[in-house]
N, C-alpha and C positions, 0 to 999 in steps of 0.2 A: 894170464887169464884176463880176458878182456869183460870189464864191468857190466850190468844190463845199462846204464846209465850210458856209457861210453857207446856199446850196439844201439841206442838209441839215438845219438848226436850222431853216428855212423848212417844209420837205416834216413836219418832228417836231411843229411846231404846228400845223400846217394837216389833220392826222389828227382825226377829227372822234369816230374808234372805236377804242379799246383795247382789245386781247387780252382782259385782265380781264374787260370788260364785253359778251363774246363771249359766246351760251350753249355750254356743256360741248358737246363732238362724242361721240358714239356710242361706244361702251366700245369698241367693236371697229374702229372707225374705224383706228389705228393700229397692226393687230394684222398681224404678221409672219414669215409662215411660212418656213423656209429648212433645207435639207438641212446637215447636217455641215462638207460637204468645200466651203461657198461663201465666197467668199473674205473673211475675218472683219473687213477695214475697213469692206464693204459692210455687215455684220450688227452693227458696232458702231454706225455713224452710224444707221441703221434704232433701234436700241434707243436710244439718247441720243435721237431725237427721241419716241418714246413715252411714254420717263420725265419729257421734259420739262412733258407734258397728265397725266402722274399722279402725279406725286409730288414733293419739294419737293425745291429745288436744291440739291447737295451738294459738301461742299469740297472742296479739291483733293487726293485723296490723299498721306499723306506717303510718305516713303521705305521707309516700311516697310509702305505697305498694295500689293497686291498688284491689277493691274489689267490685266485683259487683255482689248485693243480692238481688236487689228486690224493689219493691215499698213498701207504707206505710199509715198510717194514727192513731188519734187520738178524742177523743170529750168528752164529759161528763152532768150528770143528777143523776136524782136517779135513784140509786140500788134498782132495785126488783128481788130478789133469794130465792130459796129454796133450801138451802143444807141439808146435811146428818148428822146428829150430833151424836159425839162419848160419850161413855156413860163409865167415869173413877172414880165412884163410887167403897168404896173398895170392894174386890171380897166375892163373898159368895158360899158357898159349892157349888159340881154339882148339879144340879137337873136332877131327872130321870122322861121323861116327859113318860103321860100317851099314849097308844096306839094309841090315836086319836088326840093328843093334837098336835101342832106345835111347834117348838121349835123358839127363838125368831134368827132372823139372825144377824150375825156378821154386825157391823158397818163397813161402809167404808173408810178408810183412806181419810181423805182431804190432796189436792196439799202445800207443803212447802209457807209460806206465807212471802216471803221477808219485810228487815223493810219498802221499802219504801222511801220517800225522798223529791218527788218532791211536789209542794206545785199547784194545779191545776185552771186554770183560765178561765174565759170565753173568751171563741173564737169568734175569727173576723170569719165573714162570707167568705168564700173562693170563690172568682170570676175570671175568665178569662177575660183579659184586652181588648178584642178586639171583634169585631160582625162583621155581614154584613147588609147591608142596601139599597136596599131588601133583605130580606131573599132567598134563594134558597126554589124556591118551591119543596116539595115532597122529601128535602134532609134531613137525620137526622146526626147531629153534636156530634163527638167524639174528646173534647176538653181535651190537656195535656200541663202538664208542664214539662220539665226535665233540667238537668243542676243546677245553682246557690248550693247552698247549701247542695250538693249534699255527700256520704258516698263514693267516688271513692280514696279518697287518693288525692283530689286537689278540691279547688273548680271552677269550670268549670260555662263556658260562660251559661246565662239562655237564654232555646229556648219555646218558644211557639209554639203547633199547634194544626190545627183545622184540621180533616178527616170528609167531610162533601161526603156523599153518601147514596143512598139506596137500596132494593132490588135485581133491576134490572138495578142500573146505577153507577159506580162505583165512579162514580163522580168527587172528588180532595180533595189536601190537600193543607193547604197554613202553612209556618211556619215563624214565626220574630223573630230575635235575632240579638246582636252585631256583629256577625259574619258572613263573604260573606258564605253562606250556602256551595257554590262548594270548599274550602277553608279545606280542614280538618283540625284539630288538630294537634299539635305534635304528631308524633309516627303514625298518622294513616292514613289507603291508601281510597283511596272515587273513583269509578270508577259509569262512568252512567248506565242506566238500559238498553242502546241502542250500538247499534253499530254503527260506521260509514255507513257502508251499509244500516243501515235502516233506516238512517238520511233522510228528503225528503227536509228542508229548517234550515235556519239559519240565524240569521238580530236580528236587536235593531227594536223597537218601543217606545212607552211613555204608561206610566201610572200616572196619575194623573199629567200631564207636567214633570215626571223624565224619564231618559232615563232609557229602558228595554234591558237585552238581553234575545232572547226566542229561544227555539227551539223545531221543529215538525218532527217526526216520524215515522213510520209503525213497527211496533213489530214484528217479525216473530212468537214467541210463545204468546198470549194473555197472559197481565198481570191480577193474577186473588185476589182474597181475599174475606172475609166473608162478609157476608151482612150484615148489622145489626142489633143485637137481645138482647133481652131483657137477662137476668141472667138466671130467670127460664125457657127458654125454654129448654124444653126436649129434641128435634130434632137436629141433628146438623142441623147449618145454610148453606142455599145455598151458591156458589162463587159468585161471582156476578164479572165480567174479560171485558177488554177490549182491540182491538190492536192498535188504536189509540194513540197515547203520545203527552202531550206539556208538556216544562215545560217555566217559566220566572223568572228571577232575577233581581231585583232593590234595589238599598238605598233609604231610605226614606230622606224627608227633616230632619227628626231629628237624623239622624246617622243610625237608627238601617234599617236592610237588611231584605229583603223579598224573602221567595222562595213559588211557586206555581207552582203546576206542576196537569195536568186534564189527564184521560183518556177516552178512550168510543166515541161516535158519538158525544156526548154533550158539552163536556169538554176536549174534546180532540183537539182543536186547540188554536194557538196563540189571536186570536180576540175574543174565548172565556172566554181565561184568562185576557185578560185587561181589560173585564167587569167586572170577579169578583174581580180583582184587582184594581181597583176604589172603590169596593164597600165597602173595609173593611175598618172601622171606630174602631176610638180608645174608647168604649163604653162597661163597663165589662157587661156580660153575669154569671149568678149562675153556678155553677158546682154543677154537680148532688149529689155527695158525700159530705157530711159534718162531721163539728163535732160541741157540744154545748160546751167543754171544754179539754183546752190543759193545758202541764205543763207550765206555769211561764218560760218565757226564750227561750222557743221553738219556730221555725219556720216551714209553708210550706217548703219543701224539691221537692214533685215531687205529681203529677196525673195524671192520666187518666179517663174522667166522668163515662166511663162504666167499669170502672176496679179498681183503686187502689188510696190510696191516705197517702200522708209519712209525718211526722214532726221530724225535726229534733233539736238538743240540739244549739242555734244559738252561744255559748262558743265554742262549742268541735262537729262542723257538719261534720266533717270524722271520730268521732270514730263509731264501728259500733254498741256499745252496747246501744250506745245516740241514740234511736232511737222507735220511736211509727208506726205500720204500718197496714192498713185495703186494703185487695184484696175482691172484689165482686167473688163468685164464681158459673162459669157456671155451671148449671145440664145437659144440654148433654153431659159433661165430666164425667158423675158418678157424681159428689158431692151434694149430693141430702140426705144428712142426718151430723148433728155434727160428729156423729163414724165415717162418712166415710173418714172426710176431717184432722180427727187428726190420722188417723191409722197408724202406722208405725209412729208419730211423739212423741209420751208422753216417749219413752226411757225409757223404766220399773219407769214411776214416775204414781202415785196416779190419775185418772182423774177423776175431781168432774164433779158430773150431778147436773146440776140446771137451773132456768129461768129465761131469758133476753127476755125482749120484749114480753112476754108473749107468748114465745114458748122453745122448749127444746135447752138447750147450754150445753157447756164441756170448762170443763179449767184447765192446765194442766199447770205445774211451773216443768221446765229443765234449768240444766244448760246452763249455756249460753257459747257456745263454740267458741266464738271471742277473750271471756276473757282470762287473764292473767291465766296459770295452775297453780291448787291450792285455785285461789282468792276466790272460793266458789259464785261466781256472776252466778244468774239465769235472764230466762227470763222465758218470758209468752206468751203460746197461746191462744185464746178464740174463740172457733169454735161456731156460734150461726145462726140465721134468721132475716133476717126483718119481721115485719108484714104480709108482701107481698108475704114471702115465699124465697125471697131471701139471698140465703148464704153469709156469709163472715166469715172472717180469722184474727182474732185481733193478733198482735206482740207487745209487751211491754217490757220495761225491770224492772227491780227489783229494781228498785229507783221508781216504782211505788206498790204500797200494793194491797192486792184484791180488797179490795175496791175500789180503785183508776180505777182498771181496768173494774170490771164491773160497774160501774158507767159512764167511758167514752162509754162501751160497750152502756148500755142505752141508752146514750145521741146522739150516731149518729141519723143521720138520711140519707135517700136515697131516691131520686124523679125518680120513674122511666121516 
């Protein structure tokens, strides 16, 4: 019985054409257009394969270089696939087939299978630490995490927030963290959405007996954004905008800072934010994205419920090869098929067809170009479906084995 290990030294020599000895593809060949607000694991792996057709392989940033790639995620189950299997029986003479007869097709290369490494465990259930109480009627919640353990080259203050709107109401966002929100970072400038002119008041009030400062607005241009939608829909979604503005800021009793800020008829003044700011209780809420199983050692890193979700190596949380990452992806952006969402990403490497979840996926093993030049270190994509029709974008690195990946591939799961 011949090893996969051995089929792969096998399948390395029997390559007759090297990348190298490719001619150059079309300057534009690679070239990739994407709005702002798309979700940025999808618009890193896009750019990592670009650079890798233009420009020379670069080292792994250290700790103090500054690198912003993307969101992430991880999970696991059993593996159900159906690959393509290469047939390296010794050779027997040509055959010359008959006029009608078909000739049998050339097997397809499977993706480089790294050894692998990490040792995979069950995963804690991922929750967002905070709710409201009442709920906002008729608002739907797009809860994230960003900060802590984060792959920027430091690790940075953990912020929570909640974008709670719908339709036709743009509703608000409230976020909590260590830090006075208005307060930037080192190195970073933070200017408001308003102008003095279109300031209309200014003053402290209280929320839940702390002092508040707030402030109310008139927009000159409506501030506008997407309404909220499911993955699969087709259509782009309406703006949903308003010219009203509040925002408020407070510490809470136990140190950590609150910012909220409403827009629109509804939520757009101060007396309506210190209702919803009463309301928020410390009471975790499910995040829609999960996973059943993570590597051993690994933590939450970052999410977003209708977008992405990252784990990272909790040793080594700014190198950026330590890292698992799943983005949800829209179909009114095009991504409406596995070919479309790996196109331009597979780098002339091998992409296997098979099935996850009981619909068609692609997975594609490239180097991995954070890595040290030379070090021979890949990663992995896995472009597949939920049940439900919805896409996503699996990122792995090569301290995880195939199996390792589609197994965690299985094991997510998504509530829409």
């Amino acid at each position: 019985m011949i090893t996969d290990r051995e089929l792969d030294d096998r399948l390395t020599a029997a390559a007759g054409i090297r990348d190298a000895e490719l001619p150059a593809l079309p300057d534009d060949f690679l070239r990739f257009v994407t709005e702002a607000d798309e979700s940025a694991s999808v618009v890193a792996a896009r750019q990592l394969a670009a650079e890798s057709r233009t420009a020379p392989r670069r080292r792994r940033p250290s700790r103090k270089t500054f690198v912003r790639a993307g969101a992430g995620v991880l999970v696991v189950a059993a593996a159900w696939t159906t690959a393509v299997v290469v047939d390296l029986r010794p050779e027997r003479p040509p055959v010359v087939a008959a006029p009608d007869a078909q000739l049998p097709a050339e097997p397809t290369p499977l993706p480089l299978d790294p050894p692998g490494g990490l040792t995979l465990v069950a995963a804690e259930a991922i929750t967002f630490p905070y709710s409201l109480d009442p709920a906002p009627e008729g608002l739907t919640p797009v809860l994230s995490r960003g900060g802590g353990l984060e792959m920027f080259g430091a690790v940075e203050p953990l912020v929570y927030s909640a974008r709670y709107s719908s339709a036709d109401d743009p509703g608000f966002t409230f976020t909590i963290s260590e830090r006075d929100p208005r307060v930037p970072p080192p190195g970073a400038q933070l200017s408001p959405p308003y102008t003095d002119d279109e300031v209309e008041d200014r003053g402290t009030t209280a929320v839940a007996g702390r002092p508040a400062d707030f402030t109310r607005a008139t927009l000159s241009e409506p501030s506008c954004t997407y309404a909220p939608a499911p993955p699969t829909q087709q259509q782009e979604p309406e703006q949903v905008c308003g010219s009203a503005y509040a925002e408020l800021y407070w510490q809470r009793a136990d140190g950590l800072w609150v910012g909220l800020v409403g827009w629109g008829d509804r939520y757009g003044s101060e007396t309506a934010l210190v209702s919803v700011g009463q309301s928020i209780v410390d009471r975790p809420q499910p995040v829609q994205l999960q996973f059943g199983l993570a590597p051993e050692g690994w933590a939450v890193s970052s999410y977003e419920s209708l977008g992405n979700l990252a784990l990272v190596d909790e040793a080594d949380p700014t190198n950026p090869s330590a890292r698992v990452a799943v983005s949800l992806l829209e179909q009114w952006r095009g991504y409406d098929s596995p070919d479309v969402v790996l196109r331009g990403m597979a780098d002339g490497n091998p992409v296997e067809e098979l099935t996850v979840k009981g619909r068609s996926a692609r997975l594609v093993s490239v180097p991995d170009h954070f890595a040290d030049l030379g070090s021979g270190t890949r990663m992995w994509y896995l472009a597949g479906e939920f049940r439900d029709g919805t896409g996503f974008l699996l990122q792995a690195p090569d301290t995880l084995s195939r199996e390792d990946v589609l197994a965690m591939a299985e094991g997510m799961s998504y509530t829409a």
